[in-house]
DONUBA-404093 format. One record per residue: chain; residue in one letter; residue number from 1; x, y, z of N, C-alpha, C in turn. Coordinates in Angstrom, 3 decimals, padded with zeros to 6 digits. Example, Ala and Ser with C-alpha at 12.3 -4.5 7.8 and 13.67 -1.06 7.14 Angstrom:
2
+------+--------+-------+----------+----------+----------+----------+----------+----------+----------+----------+----------+
: loti : lumvex : lolum :     n.px :     n.py :     n.pz :    ca.px :    ca.py :    ca.pz :     c.px :     c.py :     c.pz :
+------+--------+-------+----------+----------+----------+----------+----------+----------+----------+----------+----------+
:    A :      A :     1 :  013.190 : -005.690 :  007.800 :  012.300 : -004.500 :  007.800 :  013.200 : -003.300 :  007.800 :
:    A :      S :     2 :  012.850 : -002.250 :  007.080 :  013.670 : -001.060 :  007.140 :  012.900 :  000.030 :  007.870 :
+------+--------+-------+----------+----------+----------+----------+----------+----------+----------+----------+----------+
This chain:
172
+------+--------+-------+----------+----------+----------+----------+----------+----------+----------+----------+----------+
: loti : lumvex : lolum :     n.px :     n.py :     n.pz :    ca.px :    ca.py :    ca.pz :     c.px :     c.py :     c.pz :
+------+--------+-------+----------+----------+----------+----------+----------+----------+----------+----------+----------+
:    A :      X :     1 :  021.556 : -030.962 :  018.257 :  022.952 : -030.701 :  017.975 :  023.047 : -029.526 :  017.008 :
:    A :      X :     2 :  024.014 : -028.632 :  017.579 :  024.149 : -027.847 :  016.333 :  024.505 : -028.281 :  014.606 :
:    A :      X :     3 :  023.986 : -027.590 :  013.843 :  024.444 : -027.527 :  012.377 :  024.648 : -026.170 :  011.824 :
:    A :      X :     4 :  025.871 : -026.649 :  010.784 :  026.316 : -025.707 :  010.223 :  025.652 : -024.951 :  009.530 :
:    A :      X :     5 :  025.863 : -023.203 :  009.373 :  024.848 : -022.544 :  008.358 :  024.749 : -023.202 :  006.783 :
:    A :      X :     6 :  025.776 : -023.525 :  005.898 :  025.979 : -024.085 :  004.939 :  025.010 : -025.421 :  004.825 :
:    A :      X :     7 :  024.574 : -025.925 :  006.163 :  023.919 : -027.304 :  006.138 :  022.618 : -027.415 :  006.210 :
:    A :      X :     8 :  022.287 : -026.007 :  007.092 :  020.591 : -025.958 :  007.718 :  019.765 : -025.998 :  006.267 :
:    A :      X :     9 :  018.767 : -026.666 :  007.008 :  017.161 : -026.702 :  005.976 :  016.702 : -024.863 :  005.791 :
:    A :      X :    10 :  016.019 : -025.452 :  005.137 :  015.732 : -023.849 :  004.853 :  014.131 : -023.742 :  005.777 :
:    A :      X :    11 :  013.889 : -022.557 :  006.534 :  012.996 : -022.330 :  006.941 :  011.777 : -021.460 :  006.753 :
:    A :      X :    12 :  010.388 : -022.049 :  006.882 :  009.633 : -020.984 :  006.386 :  009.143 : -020.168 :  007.187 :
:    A :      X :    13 :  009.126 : -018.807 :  007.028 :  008.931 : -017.480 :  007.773 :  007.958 : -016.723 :  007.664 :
:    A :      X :    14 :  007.016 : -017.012 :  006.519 :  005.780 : -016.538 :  006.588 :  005.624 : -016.495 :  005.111 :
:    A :      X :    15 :  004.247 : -015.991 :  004.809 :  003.657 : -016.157 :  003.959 :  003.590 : -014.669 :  003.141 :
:    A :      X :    16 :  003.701 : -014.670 :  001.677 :  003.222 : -013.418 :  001.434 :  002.076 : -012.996 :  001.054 :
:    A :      X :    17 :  001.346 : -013.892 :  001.414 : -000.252 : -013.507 :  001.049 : -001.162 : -012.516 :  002.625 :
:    A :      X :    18 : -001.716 : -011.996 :  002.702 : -002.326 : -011.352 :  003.742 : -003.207 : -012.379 :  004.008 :
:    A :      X :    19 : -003.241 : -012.639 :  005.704 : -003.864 : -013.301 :  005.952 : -005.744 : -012.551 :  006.422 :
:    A :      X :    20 : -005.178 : -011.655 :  006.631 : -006.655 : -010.890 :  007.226 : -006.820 : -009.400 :  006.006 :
:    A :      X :    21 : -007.872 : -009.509 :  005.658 : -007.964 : -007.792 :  004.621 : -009.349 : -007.279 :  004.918 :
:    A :      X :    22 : -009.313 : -006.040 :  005.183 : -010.474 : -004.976 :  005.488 : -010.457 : -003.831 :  004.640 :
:    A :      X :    23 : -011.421 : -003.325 :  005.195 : -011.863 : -001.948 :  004.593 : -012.644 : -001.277 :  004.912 :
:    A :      X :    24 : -012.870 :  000.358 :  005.703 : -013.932 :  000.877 :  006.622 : -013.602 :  002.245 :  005.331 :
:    A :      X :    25 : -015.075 :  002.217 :  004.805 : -015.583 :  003.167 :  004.496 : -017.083 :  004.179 :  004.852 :
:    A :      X :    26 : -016.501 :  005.411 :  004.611 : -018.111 :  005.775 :  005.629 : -018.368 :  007.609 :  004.456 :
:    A :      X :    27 : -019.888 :  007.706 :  004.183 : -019.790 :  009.200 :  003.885 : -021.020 :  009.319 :  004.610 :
:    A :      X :    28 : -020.861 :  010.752 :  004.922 : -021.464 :  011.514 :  005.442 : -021.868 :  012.740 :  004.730 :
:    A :      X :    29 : -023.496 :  013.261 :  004.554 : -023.964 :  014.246 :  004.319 : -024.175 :  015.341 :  005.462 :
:    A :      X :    30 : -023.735 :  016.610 :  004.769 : -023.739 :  017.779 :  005.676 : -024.720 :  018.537 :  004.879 :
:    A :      X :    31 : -026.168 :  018.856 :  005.469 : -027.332 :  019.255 :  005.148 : -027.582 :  018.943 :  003.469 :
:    A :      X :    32 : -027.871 :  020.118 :  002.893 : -028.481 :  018.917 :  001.365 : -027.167 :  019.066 :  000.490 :
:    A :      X :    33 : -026.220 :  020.328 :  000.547 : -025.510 :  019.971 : -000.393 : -023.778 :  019.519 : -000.083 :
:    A :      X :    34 : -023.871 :  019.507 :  000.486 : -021.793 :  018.749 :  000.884 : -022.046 :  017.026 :  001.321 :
:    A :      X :    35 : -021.264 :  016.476 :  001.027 : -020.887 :  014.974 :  001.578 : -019.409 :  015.207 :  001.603 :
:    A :      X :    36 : -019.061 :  013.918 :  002.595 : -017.576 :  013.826 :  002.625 : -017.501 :  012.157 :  002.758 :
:    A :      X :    37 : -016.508 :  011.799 :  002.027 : -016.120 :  010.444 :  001.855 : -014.449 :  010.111 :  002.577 :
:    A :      X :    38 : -014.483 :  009.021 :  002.791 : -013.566 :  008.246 :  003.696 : -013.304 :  006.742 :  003.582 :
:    A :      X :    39 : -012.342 :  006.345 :  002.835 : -012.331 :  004.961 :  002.476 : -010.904 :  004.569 :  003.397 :
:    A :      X :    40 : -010.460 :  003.553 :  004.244 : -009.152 :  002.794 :  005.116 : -009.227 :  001.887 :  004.538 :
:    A :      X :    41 : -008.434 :  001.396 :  004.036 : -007.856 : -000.380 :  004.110 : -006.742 : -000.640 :  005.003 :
:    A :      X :    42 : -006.765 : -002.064 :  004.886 : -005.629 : -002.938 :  005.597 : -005.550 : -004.429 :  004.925 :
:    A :      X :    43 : -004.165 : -004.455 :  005.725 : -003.795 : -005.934 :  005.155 : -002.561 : -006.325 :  006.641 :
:    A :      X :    44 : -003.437 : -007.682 :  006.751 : -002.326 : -008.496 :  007.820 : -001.722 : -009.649 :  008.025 :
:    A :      X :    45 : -000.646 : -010.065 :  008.305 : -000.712 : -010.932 :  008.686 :  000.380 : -011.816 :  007.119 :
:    A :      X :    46 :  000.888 : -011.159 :  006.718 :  001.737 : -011.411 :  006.049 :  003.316 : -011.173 :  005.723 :
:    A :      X :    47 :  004.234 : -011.426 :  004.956 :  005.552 : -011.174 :  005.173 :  006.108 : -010.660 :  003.884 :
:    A :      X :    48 :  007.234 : -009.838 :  003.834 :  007.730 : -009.302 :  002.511 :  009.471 : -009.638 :  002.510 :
:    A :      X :    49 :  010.316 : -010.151 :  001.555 :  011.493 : -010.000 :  001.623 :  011.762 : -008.094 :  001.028 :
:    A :      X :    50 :  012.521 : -007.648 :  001.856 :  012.292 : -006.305 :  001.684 :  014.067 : -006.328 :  001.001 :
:    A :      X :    51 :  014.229 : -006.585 : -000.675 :  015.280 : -006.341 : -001.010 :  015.978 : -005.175 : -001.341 :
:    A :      X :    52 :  015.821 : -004.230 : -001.295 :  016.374 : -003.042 : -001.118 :  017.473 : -003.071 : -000.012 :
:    A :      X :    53 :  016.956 : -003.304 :  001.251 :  017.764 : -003.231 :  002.514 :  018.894 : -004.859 :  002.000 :
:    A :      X :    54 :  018.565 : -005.915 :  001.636 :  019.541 : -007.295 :  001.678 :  019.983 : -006.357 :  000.381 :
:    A :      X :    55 :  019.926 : -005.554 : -000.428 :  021.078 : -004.756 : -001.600 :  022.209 : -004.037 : -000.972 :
:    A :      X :    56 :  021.515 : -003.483 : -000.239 :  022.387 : -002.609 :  000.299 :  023.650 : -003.270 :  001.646 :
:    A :      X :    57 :  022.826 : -003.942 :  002.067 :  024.233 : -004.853 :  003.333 :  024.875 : -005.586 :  002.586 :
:    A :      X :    58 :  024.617 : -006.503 :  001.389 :  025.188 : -007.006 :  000.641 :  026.284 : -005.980 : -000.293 :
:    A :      X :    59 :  026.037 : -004.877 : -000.208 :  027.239 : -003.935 : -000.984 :  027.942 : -003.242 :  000.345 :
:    A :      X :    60 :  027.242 : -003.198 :  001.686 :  028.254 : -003.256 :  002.553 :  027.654 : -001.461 :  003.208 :
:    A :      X :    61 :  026.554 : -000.925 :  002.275 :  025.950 :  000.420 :  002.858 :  024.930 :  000.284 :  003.802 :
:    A :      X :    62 :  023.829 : -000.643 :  004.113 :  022.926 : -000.587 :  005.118 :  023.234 :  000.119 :  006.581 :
:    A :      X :    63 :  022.435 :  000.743 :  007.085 :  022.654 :  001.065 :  008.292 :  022.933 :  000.911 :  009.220 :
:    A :      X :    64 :  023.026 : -000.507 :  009.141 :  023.531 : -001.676 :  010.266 :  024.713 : -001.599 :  010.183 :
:    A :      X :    65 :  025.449 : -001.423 :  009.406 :  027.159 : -001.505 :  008.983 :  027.593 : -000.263 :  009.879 :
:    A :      X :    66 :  027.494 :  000.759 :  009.502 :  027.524 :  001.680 :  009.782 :  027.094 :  002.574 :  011.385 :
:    A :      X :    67 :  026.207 :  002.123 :  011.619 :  025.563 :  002.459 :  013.222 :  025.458 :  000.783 :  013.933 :
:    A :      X :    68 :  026.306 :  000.147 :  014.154 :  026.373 : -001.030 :  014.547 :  025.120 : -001.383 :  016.143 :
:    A :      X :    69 :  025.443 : -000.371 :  016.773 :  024.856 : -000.035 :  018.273 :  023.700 :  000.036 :  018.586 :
:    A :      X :    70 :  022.891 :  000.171 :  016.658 :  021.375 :  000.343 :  016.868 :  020.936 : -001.133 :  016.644 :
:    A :      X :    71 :  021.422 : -002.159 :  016.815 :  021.143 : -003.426 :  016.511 :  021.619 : -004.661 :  016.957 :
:    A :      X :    72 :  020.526 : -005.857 :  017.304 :  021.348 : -006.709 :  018.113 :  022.687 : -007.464 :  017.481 :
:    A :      X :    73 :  023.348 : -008.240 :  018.376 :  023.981 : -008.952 :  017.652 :  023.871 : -010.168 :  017.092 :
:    A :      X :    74 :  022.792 : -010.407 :  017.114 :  021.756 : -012.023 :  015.953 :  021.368 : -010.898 :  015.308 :
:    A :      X :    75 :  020.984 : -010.066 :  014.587 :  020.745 : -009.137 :  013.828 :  021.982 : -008.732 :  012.711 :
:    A :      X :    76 :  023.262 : -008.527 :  013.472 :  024.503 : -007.925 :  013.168 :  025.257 : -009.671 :  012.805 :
:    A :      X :    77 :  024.846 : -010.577 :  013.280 :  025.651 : -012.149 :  012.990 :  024.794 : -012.364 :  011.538 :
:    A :      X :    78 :  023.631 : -012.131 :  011.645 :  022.828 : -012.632 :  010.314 :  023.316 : -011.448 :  008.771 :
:    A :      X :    79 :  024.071 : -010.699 :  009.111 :  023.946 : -009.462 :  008.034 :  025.378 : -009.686 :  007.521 :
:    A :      X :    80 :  026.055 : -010.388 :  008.004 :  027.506 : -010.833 :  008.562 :  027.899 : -011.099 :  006.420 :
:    A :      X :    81 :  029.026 : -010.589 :  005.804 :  029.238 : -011.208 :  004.675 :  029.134 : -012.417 :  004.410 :
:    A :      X :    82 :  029.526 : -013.622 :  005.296 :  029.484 : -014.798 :  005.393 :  027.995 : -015.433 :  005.387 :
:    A :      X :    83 :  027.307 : -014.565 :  005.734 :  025.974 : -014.988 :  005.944 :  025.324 : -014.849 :  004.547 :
:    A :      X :    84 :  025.745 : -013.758 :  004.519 :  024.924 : -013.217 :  003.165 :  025.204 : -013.773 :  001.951 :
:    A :      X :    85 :  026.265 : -013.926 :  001.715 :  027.186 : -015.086 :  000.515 :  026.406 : -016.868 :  001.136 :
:    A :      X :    86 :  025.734 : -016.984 :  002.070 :  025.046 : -018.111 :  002.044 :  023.663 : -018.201 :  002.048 :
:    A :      X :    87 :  023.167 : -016.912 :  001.579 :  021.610 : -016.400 :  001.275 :  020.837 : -016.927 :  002.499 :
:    A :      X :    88 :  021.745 : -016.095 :  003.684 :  020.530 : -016.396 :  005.038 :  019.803 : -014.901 :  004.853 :
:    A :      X :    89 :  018.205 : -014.807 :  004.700 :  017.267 : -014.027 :  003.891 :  016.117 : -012.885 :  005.168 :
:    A :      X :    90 :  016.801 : -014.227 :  006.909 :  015.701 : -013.685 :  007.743 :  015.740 : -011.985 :  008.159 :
:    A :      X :    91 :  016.860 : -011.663 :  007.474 :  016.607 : -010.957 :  008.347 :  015.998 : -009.025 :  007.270 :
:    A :      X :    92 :  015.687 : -009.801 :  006.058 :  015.397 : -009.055 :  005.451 :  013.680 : -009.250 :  005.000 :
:    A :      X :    93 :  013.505 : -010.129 :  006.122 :  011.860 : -010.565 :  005.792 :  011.287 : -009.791 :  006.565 :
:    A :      X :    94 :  009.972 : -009.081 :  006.376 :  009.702 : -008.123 :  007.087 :  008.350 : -008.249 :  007.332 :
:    A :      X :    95 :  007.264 : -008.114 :  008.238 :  006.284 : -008.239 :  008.343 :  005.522 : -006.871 :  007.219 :
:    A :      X :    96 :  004.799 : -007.269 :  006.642 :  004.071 : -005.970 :  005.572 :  002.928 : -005.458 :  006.081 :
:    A :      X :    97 :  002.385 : -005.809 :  007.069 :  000.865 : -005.456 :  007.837 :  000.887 : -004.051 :  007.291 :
:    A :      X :    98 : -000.540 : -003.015 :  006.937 : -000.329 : -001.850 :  006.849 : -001.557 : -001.564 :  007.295 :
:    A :      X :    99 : -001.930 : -000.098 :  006.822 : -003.144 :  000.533 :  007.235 : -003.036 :  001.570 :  005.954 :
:    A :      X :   100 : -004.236 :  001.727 :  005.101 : -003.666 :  002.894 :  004.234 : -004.920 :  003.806 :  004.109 :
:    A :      X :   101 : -004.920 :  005.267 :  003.923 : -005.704 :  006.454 :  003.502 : -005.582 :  005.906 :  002.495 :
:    A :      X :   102 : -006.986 :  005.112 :  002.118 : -006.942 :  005.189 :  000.345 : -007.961 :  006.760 : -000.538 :
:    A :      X :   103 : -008.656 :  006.957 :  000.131 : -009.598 :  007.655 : -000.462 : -010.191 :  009.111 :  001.061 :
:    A :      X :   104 : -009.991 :  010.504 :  000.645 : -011.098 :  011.147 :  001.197 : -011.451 :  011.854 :  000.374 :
:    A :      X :   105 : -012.477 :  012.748 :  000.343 : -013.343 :  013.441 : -000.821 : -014.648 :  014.010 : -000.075 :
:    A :      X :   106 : -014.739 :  015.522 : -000.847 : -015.740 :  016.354 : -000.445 : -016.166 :  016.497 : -001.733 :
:    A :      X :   107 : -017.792 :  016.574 : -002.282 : -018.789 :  016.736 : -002.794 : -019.327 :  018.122 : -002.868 :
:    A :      X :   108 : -020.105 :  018.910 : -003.504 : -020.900 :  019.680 : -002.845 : -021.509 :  020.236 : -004.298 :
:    A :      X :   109 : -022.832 :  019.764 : -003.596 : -024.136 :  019.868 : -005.300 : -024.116 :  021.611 : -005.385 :
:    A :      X :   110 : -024.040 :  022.074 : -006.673 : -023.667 :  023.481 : -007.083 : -025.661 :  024.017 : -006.423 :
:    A :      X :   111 : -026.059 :  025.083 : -006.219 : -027.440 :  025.818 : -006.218 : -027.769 :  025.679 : -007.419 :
:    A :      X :   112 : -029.321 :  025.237 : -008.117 : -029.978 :  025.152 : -009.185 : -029.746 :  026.184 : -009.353 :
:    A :      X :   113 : -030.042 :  027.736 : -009.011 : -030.071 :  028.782 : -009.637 : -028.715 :  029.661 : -010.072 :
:    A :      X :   114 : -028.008 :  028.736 : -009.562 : -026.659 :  029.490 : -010.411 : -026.793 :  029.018 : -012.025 :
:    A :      X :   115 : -027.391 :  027.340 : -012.237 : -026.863 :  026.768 : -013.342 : -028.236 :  026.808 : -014.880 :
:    A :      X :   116 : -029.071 :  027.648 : -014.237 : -030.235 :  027.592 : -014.811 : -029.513 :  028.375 : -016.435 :
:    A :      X :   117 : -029.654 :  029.554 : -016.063 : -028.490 :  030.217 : -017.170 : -027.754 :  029.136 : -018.315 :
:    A :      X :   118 : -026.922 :  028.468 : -017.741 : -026.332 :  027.344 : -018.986 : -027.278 :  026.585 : -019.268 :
:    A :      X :   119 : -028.156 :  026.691 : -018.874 : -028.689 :  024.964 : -019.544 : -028.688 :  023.822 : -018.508 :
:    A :      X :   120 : -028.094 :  023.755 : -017.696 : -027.560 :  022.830 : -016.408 : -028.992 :  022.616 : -015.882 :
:    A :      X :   121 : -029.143 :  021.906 : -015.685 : -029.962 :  021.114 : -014.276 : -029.515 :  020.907 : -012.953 :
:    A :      X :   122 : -028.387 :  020.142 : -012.643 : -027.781 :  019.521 : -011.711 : -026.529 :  019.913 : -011.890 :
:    A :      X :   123 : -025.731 :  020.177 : -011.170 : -023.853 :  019.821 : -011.384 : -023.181 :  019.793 : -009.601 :
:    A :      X :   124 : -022.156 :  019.010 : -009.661 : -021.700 :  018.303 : -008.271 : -020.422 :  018.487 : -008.415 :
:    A :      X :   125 : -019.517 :  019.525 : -008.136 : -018.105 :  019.040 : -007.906 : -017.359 :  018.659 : -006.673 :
:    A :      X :   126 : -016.699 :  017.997 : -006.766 : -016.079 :  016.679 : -005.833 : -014.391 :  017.214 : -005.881 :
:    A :      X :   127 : -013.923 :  016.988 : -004.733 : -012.565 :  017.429 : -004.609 : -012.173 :  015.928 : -004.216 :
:    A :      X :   128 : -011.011 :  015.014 : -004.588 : -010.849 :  013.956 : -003.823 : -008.794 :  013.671 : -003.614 :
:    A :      X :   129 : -008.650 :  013.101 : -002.396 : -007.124 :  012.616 : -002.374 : -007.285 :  011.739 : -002.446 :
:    A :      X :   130 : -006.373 :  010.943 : -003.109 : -005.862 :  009.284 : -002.942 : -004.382 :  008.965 : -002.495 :
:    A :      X :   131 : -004.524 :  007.798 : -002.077 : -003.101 :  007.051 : -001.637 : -002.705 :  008.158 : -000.884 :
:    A :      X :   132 : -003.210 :  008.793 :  000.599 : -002.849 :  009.808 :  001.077 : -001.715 :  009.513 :  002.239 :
:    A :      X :   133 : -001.962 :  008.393 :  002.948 : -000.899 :  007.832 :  003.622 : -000.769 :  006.687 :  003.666 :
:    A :      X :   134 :  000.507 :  006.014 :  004.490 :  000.525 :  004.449 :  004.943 :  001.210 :  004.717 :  006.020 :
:    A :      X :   135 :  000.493 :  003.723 :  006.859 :  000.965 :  003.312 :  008.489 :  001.451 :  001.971 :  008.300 :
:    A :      X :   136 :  002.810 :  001.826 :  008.819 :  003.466 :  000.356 :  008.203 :  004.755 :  000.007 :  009.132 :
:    A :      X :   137 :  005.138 : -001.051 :  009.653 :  006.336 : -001.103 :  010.183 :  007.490 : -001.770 :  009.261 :
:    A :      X :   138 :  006.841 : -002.050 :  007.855 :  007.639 : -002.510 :  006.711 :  008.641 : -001.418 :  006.108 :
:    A :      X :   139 :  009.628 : -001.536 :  006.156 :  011.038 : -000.509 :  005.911 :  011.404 : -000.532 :  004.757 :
:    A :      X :   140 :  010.571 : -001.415 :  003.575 :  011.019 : -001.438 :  002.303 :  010.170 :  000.055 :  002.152 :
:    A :      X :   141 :  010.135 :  000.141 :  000.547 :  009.645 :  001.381 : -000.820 :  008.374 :  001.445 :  000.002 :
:    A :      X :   142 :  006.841 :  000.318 : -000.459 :  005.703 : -000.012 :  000.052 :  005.505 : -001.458 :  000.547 :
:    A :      X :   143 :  004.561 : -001.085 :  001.328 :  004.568 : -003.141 :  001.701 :  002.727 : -003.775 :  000.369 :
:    A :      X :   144 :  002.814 : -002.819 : -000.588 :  002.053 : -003.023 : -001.341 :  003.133 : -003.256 : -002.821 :
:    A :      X :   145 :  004.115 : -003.056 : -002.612 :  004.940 : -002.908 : -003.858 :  005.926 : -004.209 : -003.923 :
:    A :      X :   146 :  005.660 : -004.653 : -005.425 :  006.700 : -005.942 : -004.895 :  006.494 : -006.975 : -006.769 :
:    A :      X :   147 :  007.419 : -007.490 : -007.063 :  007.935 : -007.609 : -008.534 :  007.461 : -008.876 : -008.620 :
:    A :      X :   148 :  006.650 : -009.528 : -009.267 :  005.527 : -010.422 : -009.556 :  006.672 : -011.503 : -010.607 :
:    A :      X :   149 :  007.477 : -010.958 : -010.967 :  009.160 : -012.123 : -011.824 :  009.081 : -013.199 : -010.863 :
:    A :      X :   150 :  010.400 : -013.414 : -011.402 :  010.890 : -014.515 : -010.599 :  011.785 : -014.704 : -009.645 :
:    A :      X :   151 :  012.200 : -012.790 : -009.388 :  013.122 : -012.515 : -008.410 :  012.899 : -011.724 : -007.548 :
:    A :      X :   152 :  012.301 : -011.910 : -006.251 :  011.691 : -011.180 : -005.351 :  012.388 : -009.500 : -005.451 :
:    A :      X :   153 :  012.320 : -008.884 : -005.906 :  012.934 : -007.244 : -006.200 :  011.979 : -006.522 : -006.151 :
:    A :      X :   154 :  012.260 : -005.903 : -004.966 :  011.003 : -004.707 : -004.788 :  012.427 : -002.841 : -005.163 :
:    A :      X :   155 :  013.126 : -003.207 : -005.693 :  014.177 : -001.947 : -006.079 :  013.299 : -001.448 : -007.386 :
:    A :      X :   156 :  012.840 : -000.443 : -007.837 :  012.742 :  000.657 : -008.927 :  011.598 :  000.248 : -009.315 :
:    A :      X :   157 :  010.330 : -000.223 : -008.440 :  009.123 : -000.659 : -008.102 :  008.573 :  000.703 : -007.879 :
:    A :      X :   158 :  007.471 :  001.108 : -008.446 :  006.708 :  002.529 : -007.848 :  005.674 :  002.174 : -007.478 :
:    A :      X :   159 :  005.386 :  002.828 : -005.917 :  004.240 :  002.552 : -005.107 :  002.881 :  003.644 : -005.960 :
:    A :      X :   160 :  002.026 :  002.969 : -005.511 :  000.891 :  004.361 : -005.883 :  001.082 :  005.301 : -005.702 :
:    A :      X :   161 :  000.813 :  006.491 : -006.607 :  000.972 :  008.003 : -006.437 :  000.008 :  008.061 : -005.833 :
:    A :      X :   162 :  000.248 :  009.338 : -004.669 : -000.476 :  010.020 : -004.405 : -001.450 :  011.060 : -005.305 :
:    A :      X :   163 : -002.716 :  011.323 : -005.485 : -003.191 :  011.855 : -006.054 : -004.537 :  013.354 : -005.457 :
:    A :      X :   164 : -004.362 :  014.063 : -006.146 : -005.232 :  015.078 : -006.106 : -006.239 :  015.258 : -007.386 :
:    A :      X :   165 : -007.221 :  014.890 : -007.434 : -008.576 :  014.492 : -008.399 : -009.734 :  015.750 : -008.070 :
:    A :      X :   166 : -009.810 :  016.382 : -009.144 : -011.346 :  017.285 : -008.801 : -011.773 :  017.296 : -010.285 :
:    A :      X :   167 : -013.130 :  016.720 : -009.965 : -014.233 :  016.302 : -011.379 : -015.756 :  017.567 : -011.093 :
:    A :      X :   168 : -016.012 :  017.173 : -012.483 : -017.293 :  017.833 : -012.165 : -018.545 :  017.546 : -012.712 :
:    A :      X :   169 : -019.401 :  016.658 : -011.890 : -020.005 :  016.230 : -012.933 : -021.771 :  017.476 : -013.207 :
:    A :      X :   170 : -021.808 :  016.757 : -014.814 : -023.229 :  017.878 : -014.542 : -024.430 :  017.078 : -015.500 :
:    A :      X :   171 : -025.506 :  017.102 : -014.973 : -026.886 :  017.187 : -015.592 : -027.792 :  017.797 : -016.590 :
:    A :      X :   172 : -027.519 :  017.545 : -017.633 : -028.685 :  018.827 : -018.470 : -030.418 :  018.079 : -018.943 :
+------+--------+-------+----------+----------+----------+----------+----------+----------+----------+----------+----------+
């Protein structure tokens, strides 16, 4: 029999823990002095309330309001003011699965005879990116980003910077 929204149990929709996590890293040497490094992760199999988007339909700006046509109408019934003033949440739960460029990096050991002169023995400088991309069908900020309180708010949350790193290390 049907029941009223005001009446239904509350349902669970997934978990926010990842159920599956990897990581393929690989370097490779190019004759004696270059290497190149390559680190992927992932995470699956888990769910995010993506509040940014339930902020915004709740103030009445989401995209759904607005481009009605790109969305079903159990999509457009759940986003509904009425709905939302009764904290129906599904439709802001989002699967977080990702894939991320965490790490690439090139190496390349300097010639002994440049470094003889200083004093040097050895020296290696390394060029490296981080947090270079994410592959994600999660529509929040990051599906790595998310407010550890007591109020699921992933709003004014900063994902990892991207980074550009060059070190140098040396031997004497």
């Amino acid at each position: 029999a049907p029941v009223r929204c005001r009446d239904a149990l509350p349902i669970f929709v997934g978990t926010q823990t990842p159920k599956v996590t990897g990581a393929i890293a690989n370097t490779i040497s190019i004759g004696q002095r270059l290497t190149l490094y390559g680190l992927v992760d992932f995470k699956r199999g888990h769910k995010l309330l993506n509040s940014n988007d339930a902020n915004r339909c709740t103030f009445g700006v989401c995209e759904a309001r607005h481009f009605p046509e790109r969305y079903s109408t159990e999509y457009l019934a759940a986003i509904a003011r009425s709905s939302i003033t009764a904290t129906v949440l599904d439709p802001w739960v989002q699967d977080a699965s990702f894939v991320k460029l965490r790490e690439v990096s090139a190496s390349y050991r300097i010639p002994e005879q440049w470094l003889s002169r200083a004093g040097v023995s050895t020296a290696t400088i390394t060029v490296a990116g981080r947090n270079l991309a994410t592959w994600t069908d999660y529509n929040g900020i990051d599906p790595e980003v998310r407010y550890q309180g007591t109020t699921p708010q992933d709003q004014g949350m900063v994902p990892a910077l991207t980074q550009l790193v060059v070190s140098l290390n040396l031997g004497f």
